[in-house]
C-alpha positions, 0 to 999 in steps of 0.5 A, a space after each residue: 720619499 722622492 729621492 728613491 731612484 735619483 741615481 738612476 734618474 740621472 743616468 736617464 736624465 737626458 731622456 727625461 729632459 727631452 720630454 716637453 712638461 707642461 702646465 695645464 692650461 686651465 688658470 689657476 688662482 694663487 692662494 695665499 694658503 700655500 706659500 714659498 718656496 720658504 726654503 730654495 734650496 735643494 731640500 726634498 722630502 721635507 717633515 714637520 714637527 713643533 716642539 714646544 721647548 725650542 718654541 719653533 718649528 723644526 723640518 727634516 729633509 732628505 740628504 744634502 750638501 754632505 749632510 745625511 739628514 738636512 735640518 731648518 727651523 722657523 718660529 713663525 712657520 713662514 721665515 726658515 733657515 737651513 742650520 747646516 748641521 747634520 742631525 744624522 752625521 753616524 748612520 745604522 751599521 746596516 747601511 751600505 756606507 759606499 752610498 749611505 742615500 739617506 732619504 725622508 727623515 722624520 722625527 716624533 717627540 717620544 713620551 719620555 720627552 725624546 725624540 725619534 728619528 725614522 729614515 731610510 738608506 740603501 741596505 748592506 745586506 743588498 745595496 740596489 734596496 732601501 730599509 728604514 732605520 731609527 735613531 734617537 736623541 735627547 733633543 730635537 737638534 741631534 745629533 740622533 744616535 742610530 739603532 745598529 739594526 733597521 726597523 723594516 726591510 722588505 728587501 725581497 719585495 724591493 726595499 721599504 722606504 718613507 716611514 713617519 710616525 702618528 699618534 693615536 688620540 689614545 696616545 698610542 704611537 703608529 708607523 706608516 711606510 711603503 713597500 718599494 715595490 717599484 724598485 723591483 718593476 719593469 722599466 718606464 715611469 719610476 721604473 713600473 710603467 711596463 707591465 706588470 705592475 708591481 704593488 707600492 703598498 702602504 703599511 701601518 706598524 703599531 709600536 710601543 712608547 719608544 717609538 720603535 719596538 713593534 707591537 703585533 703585526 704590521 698591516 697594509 691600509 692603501 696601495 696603488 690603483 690605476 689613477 695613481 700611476 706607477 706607485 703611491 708613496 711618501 705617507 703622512 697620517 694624522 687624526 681629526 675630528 674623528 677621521 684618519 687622513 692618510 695624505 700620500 703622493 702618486 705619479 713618480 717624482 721626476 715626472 709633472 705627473 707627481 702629485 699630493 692626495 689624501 685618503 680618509 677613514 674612521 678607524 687608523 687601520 682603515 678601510 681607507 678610501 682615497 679622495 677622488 673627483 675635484 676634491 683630489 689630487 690636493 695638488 698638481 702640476 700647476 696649482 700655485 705655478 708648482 712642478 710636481 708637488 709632492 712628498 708631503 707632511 701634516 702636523 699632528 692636529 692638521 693645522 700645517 703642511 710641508 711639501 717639496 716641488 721643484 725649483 726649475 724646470 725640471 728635476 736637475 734644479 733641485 727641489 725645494 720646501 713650500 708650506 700650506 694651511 690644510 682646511 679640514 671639513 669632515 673627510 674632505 681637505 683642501 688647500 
């Protein structure tokens, strides 16, 4: 998720660092739903699974200290300890190996009690692109084993990038990403702040029990309008009580505009209508002391949620995981 541009965002840094973000001014109450960082280490694009064997929480994230794919646990969702083990040490034969850039690992327990792993990594077949990939393992720990071919590209509309998987309460497993349209723009804010404008859509991949193999076509479920920003990515999708909340982040991450907000429909291929108003964004710059909070993701029955933020003052500190307890009313969330 957030980690797309990084190379290019260091090279512009000083740019960046000479823009003067500030907080908004109103003063916000700190709510004991949103708690950290519980990891403050750089740790970004953060997902969430429970896994009743290991009786713990398990998180993913984005590469990090040599490792494609970073791992922490928690048993109590408050207290967590990075592993320092790679759960991804072999990536797909597809990927550029000069520069894997793993970004926004995501894993689902499969059926057959397995797991599946989905990331994205800079394609061999065009090295300025992401593809998404799977891999798979017995345990939640790993090591994944990766599939020698990607799951999504999309190389010609940019690359695709941050994919997690959903299950249907018919037990039917769902994949969202996004279409990296703005690895394609113009220049400016993530690169599509200079007209035109290209599409970030967001897209919705019914698979089958293995968590991989694609039944019918995909289908597009949101995109970015003009009160996103440059794009609208990261998605995570989960069901409740009848409604689809499809929670993403709009803004661009090295940027305090980069924020979390949410859709919601009744049926999982949409129409999805995005949350406005003083329900939306979920957070923003300032909310909690947060700077640019985004990149989130939702445990399957709502009840928890992972997001990275930074940690200094700006993108160069890293970025490091907060937790919340999301409260779901009918299509309204709050945190």
């Amino acid at each position: 998720m957030i980690s797309h541009y990084f190379s290019s965002t260091l090279l512009v840094l000083s740019t960046l660092l000479s823009v003067t973000l500030a907080f908004p001014a109103q003063n916000i109450t700190k709510r004991d739903t949103v708690k950290g960082p519980v990891i403050s280490s750089n740790f970004p694009d953060p997902s969430l699974i429970w896994v009743e064997s290991e009786h713990s929480w398990f998180a993913f994230a984005t590469n990090g200290g040599g490792d494609n794919v970073q791992v922490a646990t928690s048993a109590d969702f408050n207290t967590w300890k990075v592993t320092g083990q790679d759960a991804l040490p072999t990536v797909g034969s597809w990927v550029y190996a000069p520069n894997r850039a793993v970004w926004a690992p995501m894993v689902v327990q499969i059926p057959s009690g397995s797991f599946v792993m989905y990331y994205s990594a800079t394609s061999a077949q065009d090295p300025s692109a992401h593809c998404v990939g799977v891999a798979t393992s017995a345990t939640v720990r790993g090591p994944y084993q990766p599939l020698a071919t990607p799951f999504v590209c999309h190389l010609n509309l940019g690359g695709s990038i941050d994919a997690a998987g959903h299950y249907h309460p018919d037990g039917s497993l769902y994949v969202v990403y996004k279409i990296d349209g703005n690895n394609r723009g113009s220049g400016g804010s993530c690169n599509n702040g200079i007209p035109p404008i290209k599409s970030t859509p967001i897209m919705l991949q019914k698979v089958a029990a293995d968590g991989f193999t694609k039944i019918g076509s995909e289908v597009q479920i949101l995109d970015r309008d003009d009160g996103d920003g440059p794009l609208i990515e990261a998605p995570s999708l989960i069901h409740v009580n009848g409604v689809w909340f499809l929670f993403f982040s709009s803004g661009c991450f090295a940027e305090t505009t980069y924020d979390l907000s949410y859709a919601y429909a009744t049926s999982v291929t949409g129409p999805y209508t995005k949350a406005r108003g003083p329900i939306a964004p979920l957070l923003v710059t300032g909310t909690d002391g947060l700077r640019a909070p985004g990149s989130a993701c939702v445990a399957r029955d709502g009840s928890k949620i992972v997001f990275h933020a930074w940690l200094g003052n700006d993108i160069s500190g890293g970025r490091g995981m907060w937790t919340g307890i999301p409260k779901i009313s009918g299509t309204t969330v709050s945190l």
